[in-house]
N, C-alpha and C positions, 0 to 999 in steps of 0.2 A: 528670194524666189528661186535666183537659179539654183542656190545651193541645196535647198530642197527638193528639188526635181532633179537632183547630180542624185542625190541620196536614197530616192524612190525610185531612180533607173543601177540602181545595183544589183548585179549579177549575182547567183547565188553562190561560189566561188568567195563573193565580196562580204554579200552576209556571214557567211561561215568562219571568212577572217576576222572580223569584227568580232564575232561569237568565241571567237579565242581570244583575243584582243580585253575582253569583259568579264570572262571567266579568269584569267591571271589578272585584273582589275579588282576584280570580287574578292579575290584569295588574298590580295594584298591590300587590301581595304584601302585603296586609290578609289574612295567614291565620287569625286568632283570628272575624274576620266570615266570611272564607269558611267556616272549619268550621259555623258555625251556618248558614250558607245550605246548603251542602251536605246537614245534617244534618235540615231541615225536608224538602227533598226526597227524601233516603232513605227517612223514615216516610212520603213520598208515595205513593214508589214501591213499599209495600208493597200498596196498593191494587190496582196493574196486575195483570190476570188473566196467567196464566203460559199457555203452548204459544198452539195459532194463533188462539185469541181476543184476543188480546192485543191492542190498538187501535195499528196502525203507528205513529200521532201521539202517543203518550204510550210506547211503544218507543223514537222518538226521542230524546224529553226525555230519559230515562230515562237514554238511553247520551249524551247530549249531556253531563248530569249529571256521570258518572261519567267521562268522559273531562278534565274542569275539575277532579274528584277527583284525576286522576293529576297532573294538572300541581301542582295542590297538592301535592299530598303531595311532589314535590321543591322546591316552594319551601320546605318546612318540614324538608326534609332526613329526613325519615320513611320509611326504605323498606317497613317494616310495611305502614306504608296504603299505599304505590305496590302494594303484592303483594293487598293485598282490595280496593284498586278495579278493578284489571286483573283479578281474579278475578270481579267482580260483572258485569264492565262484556263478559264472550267471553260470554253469553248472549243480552244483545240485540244485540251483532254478528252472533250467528246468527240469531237472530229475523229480523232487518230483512236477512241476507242470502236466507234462504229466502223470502220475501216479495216478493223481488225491488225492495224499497224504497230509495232513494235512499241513499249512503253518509251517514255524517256527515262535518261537515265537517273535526274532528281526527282523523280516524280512524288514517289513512296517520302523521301525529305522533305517537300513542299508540302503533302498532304499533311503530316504529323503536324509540321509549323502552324498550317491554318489549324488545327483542331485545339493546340496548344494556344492560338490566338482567341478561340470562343470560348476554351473551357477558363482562361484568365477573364476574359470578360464576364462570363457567368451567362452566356448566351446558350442553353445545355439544351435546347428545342434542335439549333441548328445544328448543335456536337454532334446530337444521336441522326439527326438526317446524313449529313457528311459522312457518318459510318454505316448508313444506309446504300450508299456507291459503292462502298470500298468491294475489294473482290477478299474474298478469304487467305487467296496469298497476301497480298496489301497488309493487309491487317494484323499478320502474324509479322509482317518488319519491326525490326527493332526502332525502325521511326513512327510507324504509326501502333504499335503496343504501349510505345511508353505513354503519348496523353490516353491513351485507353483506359492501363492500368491507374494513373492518376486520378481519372476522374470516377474509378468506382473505388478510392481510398478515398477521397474526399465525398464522394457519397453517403461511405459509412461510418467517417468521422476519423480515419486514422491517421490522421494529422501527424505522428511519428513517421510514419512510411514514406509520407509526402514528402517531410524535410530531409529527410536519409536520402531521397530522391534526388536533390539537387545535386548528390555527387556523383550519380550515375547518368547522365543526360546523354544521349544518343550523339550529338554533334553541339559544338558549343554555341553554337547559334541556338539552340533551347534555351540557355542562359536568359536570352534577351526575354522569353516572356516566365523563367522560372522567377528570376529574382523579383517580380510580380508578383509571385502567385505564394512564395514562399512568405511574402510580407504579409498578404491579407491572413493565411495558415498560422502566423504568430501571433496575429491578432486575434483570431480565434482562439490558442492556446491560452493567450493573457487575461481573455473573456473568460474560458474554465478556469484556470488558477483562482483567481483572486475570491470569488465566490467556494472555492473549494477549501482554501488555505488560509490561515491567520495571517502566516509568516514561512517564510523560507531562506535559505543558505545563496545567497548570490552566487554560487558555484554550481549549487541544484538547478538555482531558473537559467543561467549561461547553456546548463547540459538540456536541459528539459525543451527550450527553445532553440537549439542548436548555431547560438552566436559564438564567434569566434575567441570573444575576450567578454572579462566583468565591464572595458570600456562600449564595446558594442552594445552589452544590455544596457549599461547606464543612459546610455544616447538615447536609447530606445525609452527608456522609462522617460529621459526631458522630454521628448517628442512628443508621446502621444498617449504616458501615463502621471500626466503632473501629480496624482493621487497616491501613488504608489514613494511610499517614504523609504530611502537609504538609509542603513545605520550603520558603519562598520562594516560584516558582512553579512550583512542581513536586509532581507528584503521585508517590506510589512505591508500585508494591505489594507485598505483603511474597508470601514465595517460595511456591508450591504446595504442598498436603502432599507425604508421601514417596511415590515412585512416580509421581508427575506430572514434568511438565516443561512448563519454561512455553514458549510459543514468541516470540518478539520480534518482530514484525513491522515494518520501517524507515517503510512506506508510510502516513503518515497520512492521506491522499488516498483512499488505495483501502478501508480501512474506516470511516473518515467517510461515503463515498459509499454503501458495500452492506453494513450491517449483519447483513445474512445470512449474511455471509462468517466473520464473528468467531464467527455461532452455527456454524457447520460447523468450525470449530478448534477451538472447545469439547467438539464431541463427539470430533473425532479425539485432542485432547490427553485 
């Protein structure tokens, strides 16, 4: 009890230190000290009066906080807490937006993060609401453009672009929900192929899916294509149900290039 009322009578001084204290936490992925840094602050920030009393300068800290929260919580691979800091942390965004108070400085990074976290889940009601706030500056940041631009490549199927994607990510904390998003993307590629293709070059589908090695696709084919036969270097897949028909497509070129082509044979076969 005492040491929680030591922790909710800190000066802002004391927050601020702490707030530095979290941030070289955060950077060096000491998440067992960040949570306790965070966690002092939390019971800080129970003190802040709520609506427009609320002291701009501890508004700040407060989402400053909580935005070191989000980044944690993917360092820790936690998406629980990435979903209650982003929950805690849209109130004093609005706060310090009605106030007309300077942005913070992650703000534009946290926002892309969350949209990167809905458009992985396939929650695409709340994506296009969340880009509903955004202000047009916002928008055009290279954190919040990139799941922008993702989610209208995966709208129209260009699944190449997507994966090309993961080498360009804004900050490497994208990572934590690309290689998500990248897996379910291959799954859709390996959903057109095999309906499109008799057989193929295990070099072709390594480039086509964009795995790093013939051992990566192999994994991939144990995993979650038991159907799909290795032969030497060749890949073969087994025939359509009844009523399908597969189509063979000669041009390795032309669906290598536009992924979107194989999802448009997939629907017509």
């Amino acid at each position: 009890r005492k040491s929680r009322d030591s922790q909710r009578n800190l000066t802002m001084a004391d927050a601020k230190a702490i707030i530095n204290d979290l941030s070289r936490q955060v950077q060096a992925k000491d998440t067992e000290s960040a949570k306790i840094s965070l966690t002092k602050l939390k019971i800080w920030m129970l003190e802040i009066p709520s609506g427009p009393d609320a002291p701009i300068e501890s508004v700040t800290v407060a989402a400053n906080a909580l935005e070191l929260g989000v980044l944690l919580s993917i360092a820790d691979d936690d998406l629980d807490a990435f979903a209650r800091n982003m929950s805690q942390l849209k109130p004093y965004y609005a706060a310090l937006s009605s106030s007309n108070a300077a942005t913070t400085e992650r703000k534009c990074h946290v926002l892309g993060l969350n949209l990167m976290h809905l458009l992985v889940d396939n929650r695409l009601s709340e994506f296009h609401a969340e880009l509903e706030l955004l202000s047009e500056e916002e928008a055009s940041t290279p954190f919040v453009s990139f799941p922008i631009t993702l989610e209208r490549q995966l709208m129209v199927g260009s699944y190449d672009e997507v994966l090309n994607a993961g080498a360009n990510v804004p900050d490497p904390s994208y990572n934590f929900f690309m290689e998500n998003l990248l897996e379910t993307v291959r799954d859709s590629i390996a959903d057109c192929v095999e309906v499109s293709y008799k057989s193929m070059k295990l070099a072709d589908a390594v480039t086509m899916m964009k795995f790093e090695s013939t051992a990566e696709l192999q994994e991939y084919v144990q995993e979650k294509r038991e159907d799909w036969i290795v032969e030497g270097g060749s890949l073969t897949f087994q025939p359509p149900p009844m009523g399908s028909k597969a189509v063979d497509i000669p041009s390795m070129n032309l669906i290598a290039q536009s992924l979107s082509y194989a999802t448009e044979l997939e629907r017509i076969v």
